[in-house]
C-alpha positions in Angstrom: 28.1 17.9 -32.3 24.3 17.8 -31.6 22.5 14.9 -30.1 21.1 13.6 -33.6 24.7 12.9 -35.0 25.7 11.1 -31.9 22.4 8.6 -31.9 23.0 7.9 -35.3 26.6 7.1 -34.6 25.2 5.4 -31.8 23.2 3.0 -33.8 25.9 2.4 -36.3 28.3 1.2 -33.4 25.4 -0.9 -31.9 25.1 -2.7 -35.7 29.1 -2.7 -35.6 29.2 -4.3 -32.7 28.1 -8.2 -33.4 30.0 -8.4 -36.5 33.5 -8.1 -34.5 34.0 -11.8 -33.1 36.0 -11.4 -29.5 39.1 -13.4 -30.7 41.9 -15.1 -28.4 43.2 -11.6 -28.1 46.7 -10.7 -26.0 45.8 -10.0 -22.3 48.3 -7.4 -20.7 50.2 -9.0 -18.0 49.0 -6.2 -15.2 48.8 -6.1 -11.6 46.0 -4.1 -10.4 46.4 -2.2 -7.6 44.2 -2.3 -4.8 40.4 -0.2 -5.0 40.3 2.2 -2.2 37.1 3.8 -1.2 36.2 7.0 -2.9 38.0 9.4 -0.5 36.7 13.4 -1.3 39.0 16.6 -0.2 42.0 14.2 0.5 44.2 15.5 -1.3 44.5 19.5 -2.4 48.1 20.1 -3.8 48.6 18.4 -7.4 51.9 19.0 -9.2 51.9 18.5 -13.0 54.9 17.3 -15.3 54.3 19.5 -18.3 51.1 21.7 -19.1 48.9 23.5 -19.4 48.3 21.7 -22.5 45.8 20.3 -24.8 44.0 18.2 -22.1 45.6 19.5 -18.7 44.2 22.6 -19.4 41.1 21.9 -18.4 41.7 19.7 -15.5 43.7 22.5 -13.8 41.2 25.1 -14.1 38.7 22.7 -12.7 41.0 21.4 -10.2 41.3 25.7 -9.5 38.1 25.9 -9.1 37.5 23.3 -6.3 40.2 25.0 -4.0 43.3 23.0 -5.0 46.7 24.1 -5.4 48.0 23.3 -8.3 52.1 23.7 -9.9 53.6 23.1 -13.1 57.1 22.0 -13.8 57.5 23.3 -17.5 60.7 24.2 -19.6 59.5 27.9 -19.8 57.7 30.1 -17.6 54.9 31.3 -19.6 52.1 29.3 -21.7 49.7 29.5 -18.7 46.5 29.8 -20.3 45.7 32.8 -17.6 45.2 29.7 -15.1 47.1 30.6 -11.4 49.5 27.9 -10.7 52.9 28.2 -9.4 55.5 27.1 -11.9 58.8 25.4 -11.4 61.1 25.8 -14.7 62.9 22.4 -15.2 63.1 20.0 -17.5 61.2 16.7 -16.2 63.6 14.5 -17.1 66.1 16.3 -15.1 65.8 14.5 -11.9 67.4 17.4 -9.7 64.7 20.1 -11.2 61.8 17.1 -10.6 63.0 16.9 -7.0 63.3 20.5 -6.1 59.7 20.9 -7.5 58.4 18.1 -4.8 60.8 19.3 -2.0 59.5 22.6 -2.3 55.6 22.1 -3.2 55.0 18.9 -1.2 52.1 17.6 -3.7 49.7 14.8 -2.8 49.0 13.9 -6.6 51.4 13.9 -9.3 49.9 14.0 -12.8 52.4 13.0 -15.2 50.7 14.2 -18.4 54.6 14.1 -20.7 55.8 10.3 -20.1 56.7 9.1 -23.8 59.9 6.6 -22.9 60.2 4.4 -19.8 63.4 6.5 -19.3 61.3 9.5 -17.7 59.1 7.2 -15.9 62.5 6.0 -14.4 63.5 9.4 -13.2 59.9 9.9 -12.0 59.9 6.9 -10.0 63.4 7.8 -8.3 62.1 10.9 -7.4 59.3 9.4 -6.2 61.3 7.0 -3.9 63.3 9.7 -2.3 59.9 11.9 -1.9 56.5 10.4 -1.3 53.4 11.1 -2.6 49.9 9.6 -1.8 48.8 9.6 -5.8 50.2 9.0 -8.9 48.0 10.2 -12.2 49.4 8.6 -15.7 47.8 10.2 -18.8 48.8 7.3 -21.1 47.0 6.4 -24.5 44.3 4.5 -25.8 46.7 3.3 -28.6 47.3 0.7 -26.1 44.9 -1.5 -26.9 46.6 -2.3 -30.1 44.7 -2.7 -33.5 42.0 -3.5 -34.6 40.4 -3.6 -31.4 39.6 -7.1 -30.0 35.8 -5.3 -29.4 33.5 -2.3 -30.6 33.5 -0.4 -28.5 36.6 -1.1 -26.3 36.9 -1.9 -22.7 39.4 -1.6 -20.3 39.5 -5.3 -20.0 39.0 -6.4 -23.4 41.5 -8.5 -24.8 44.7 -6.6 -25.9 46.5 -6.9 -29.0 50.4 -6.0 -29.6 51.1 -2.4 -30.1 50.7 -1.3 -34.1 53.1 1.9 -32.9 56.2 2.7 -31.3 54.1 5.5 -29.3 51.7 3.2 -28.2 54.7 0.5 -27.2 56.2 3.2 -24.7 53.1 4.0 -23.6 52.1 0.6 -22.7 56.0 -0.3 -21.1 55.5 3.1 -18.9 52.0 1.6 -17.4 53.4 -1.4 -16.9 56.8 0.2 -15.1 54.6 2.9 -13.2 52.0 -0.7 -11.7 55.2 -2.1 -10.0 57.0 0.5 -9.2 54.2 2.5 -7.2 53.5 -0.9 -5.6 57.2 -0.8 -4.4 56.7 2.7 -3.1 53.6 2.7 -1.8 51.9 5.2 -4.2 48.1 4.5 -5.7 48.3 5.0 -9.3 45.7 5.8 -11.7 45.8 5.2 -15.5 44.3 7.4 -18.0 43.6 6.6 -21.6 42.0 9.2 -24.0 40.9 8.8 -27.0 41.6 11.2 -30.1 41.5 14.6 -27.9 40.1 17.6 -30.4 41.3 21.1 -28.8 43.0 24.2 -29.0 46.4 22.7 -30.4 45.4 19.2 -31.5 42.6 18.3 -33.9 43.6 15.5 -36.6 43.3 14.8 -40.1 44.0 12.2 -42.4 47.5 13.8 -42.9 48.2 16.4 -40.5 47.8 17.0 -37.1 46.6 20.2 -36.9 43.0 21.0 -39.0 44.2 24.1 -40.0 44.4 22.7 -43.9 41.1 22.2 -43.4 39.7 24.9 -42.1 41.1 26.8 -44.6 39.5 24.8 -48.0 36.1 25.1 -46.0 36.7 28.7 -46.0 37.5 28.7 -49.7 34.7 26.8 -50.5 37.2 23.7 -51.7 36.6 20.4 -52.0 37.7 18.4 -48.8 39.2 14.8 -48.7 37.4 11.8 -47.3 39.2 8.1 -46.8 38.0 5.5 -48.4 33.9 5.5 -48.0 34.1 8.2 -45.2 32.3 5.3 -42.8 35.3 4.4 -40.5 34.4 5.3 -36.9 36.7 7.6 -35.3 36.9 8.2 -31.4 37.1 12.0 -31.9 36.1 14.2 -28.6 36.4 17.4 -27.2 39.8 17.7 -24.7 38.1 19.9 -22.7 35.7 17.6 -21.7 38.7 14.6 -21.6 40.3 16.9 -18.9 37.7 17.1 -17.3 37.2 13.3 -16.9 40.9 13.5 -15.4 39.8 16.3 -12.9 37.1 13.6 -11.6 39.8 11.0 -11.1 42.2 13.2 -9.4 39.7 14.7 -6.9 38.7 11.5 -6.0 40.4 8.6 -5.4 38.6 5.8 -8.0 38.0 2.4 -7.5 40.0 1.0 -10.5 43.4 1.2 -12.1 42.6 2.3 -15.4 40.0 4.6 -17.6 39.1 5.5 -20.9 38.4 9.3 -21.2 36.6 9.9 -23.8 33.6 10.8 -25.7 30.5 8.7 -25.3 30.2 8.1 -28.9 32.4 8.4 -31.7 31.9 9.8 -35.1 32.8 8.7 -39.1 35.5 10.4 -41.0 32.5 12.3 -42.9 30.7 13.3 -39.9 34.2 14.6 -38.6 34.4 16.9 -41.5 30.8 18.3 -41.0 31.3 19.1 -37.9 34.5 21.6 -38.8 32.0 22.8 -41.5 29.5 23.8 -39.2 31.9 25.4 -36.8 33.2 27.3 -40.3 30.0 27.8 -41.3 30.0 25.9 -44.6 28.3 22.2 -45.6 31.6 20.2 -47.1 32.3 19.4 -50.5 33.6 16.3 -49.7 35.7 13.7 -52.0 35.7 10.2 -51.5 39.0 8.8 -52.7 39.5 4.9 -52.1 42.8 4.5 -49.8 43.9 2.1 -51.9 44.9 4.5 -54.3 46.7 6.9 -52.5 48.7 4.0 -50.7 49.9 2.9 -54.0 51.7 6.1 -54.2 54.1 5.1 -51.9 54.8 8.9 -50.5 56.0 10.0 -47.3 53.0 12.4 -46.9 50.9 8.9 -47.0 53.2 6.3 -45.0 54.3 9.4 -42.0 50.5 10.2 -41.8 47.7 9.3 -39.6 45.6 7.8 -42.9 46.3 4.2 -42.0 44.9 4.7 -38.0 41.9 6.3 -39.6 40.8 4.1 -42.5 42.3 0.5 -41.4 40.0 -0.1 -38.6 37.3 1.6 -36.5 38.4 3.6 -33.3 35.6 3.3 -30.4 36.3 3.2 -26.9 34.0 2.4 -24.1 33.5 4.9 -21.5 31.2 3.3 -19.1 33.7 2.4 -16.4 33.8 5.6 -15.5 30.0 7.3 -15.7 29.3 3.7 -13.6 31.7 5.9 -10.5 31.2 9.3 -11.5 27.3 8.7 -12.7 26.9 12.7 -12.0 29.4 13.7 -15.1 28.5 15.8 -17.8 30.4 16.2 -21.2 30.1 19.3 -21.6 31.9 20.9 -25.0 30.5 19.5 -28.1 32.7 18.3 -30.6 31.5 21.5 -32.8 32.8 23.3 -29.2 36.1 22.0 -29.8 36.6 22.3 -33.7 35.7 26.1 -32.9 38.1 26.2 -30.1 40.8 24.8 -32.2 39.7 27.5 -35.2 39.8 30.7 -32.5 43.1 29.3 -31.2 44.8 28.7 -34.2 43.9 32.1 -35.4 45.3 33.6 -32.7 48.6 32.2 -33.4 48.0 33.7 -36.9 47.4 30.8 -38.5 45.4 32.1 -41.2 47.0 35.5 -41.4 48.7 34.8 -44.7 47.1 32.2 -47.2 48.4 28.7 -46.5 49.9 27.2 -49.3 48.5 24.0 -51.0 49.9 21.0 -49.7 50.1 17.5 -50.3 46.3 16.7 -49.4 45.0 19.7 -51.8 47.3 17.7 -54.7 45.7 14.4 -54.0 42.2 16.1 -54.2 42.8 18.5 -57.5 44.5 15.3 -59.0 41.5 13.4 -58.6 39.1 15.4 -59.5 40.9 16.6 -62.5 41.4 12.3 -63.1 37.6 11.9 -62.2 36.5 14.7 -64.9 39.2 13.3 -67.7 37.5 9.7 -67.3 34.0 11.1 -67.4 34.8 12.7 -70.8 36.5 9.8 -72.3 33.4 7.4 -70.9 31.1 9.5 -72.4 33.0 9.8 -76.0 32.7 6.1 -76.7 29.3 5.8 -75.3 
């Protein structure tokens, strides 16, 4: 995404902004832990529950490239990514397998980047009791805020509301487990929160997780669907870069208890879709269709999708806790970086190998169009 589309986003946020009134919102009951002075080359051996994955990826590599050591404990042995880490095959909610991996490795930093249920914070935490570390890294989720955000864009310490999820619920009960437990055990915790994460294995639409729909009605030169107006702001970054934020805060030890990782600026629903045209190669046909309309349907496609998160309020989080500590950071993959790294990867996977059959979101669009054209003729035989 060039520098253009993000001042005009930029602007449109800014104009956002006063129109959202800061209401009595819900505060999270949290302790924060105590800031400790930056402290650089500390800690070298970081052992990570789950990954490589869609944001982990990077921060190992870059944690590689400072000298650190760096294990895995992973259900299978292979999914590296070509990155050299020692691996430990367990499950991580087996608390014998999560033990032998820190009896054996002795990490200074645990990043725990596949907590879901405070149930496998429980078995990290008595793991934790009976083997020490100095650091505790949490990749948790903005979701956490709840919605509509109390403030455009969103702070750390910005009024909360309750969670709109069950995802976002667990998350928010595993922070709130993971502050008093590593208080009780003497570990310094650090909370991460990204925003929508575009990479090799995740990039979102209105009904899939995956853009490989998408990607493949570009190609066709199809028609694409837009919610609504296509205006809503989405928080949509580049993972690479959102690992790379979480490399920052494992090398050194930051002053607060809790981040957003994410992209500066965020992006509309439209501008989302330009930019997997120009990493395609194509300008989108796109198709406005109100959401009103498709959630009168009343179809799992519409009530198990992401369409409601996307269209029902704007997604923006605030980033400037962290460049304030780390002012030398640098996103550094576009969002058009990652839309293409999603593309490449998904092809590699042979994704596109055999023509992907229409789905639901093809339907809606053809239906409409084929509506749009049939109320056209009619309008224009009584006129």
């Amino acid at each position: 995404m060039g520098d253009g589309l993000h001042g005009a986003v930029r602007d449109r946020a800014c104009r956002l902004r006063h129109l959202h009134a800061h209401p009595e919102g819900q505060r999270p009951v949290v302790r924060r832990c105590r800031p400790h002075p930056p402290v650089r080359g500390a800690v070298s051996r970081a052992l990570f529950l789950g990954g490589p994955g869609n944001i982990s990826e990077s921060t190992i590599a870059r944690l590689l490239e400072l000298g650190w050591e760096v294990a895995v404990l992973k259900r299978s042995p292979g999914g590296l990514l070509g990155l050299d880490v020692r691996v430990f095959q367990g499950d991580r909610d087996d608390e014998t397998a999560l033990t032998e991996a820190l009896t054996s490795f002795t990490p200074d930093l645990v990043v725990d980047c596949t907590c879901f249920t405070v149930e496998q914070a429980a078995t990290v935490i008595r793991a934790l009791g009976a083997h020490p570390v100095a650091r505790l890294v949490f990749i948790s989720t903005a979701d956490v805020y709840g919605y509509p955000l109390s403030r455009l864009p969103m702070r750390e310490e910005d009024p909360w509301r309750p969670p709109t999820s069950e995802y976002a619920a667990s998350k928010k009960a595993i922070e709130e487990l993971y502050q008093r437990a590593c208080e009780e055990i003497g570990a310094r915790l650090t909370i991460v929160r990204p925003g929508y994460s575009m990479g090799k294995s995740f990039a979102l639409t209105a009904f899939s997780l995956k853009a490989t729909g998408l990607v493949s009605r570009l190609r066709q030169g199809l028609p694409v669907f837009s919610p609504g107006d296509g205006t809503t702001l989405i928080d949509a970054g580049a993972a690479h870069n959102t690992g790379l934020m979480v490399a920052r805060l494992c090398e050194v030890e930051p002053q607060e208890l809790a981040y957003n990782c994410a992209h500066p600026t965020a992006v509309t629903y439209d501008e989302y879709l330009r930019v997997f045209g120009e990493a395609v190669g194509v300008e989108p046909r796109i198709v406005h269709i109100p959401t009103d309309v498709l959630y009168a349907l009343d179809r799992p496609e519409v009530e198990q999708s992401l369409l409601r998160d996307l269209t029902s309020h704007h997604l923006y989080f605030r980033v400037d806790r962290f460049r304030e500590e780390f002012p030398d950071f640098r996103w550094e993959h576009s969002l058009v970086d990652a839309a293409r790294d999603h593309i490449t990867h998904q092809e590699s996977l042979g994704a596109f190998a055999e023509p992907i059959p229409p789905g639901f979101e093809d339907r809606v669009v053809d239906a409409w169009l084929a509506g749009f054209d049939d109320l056209r003729s009619g309008l224009l035989a009584r006129v």
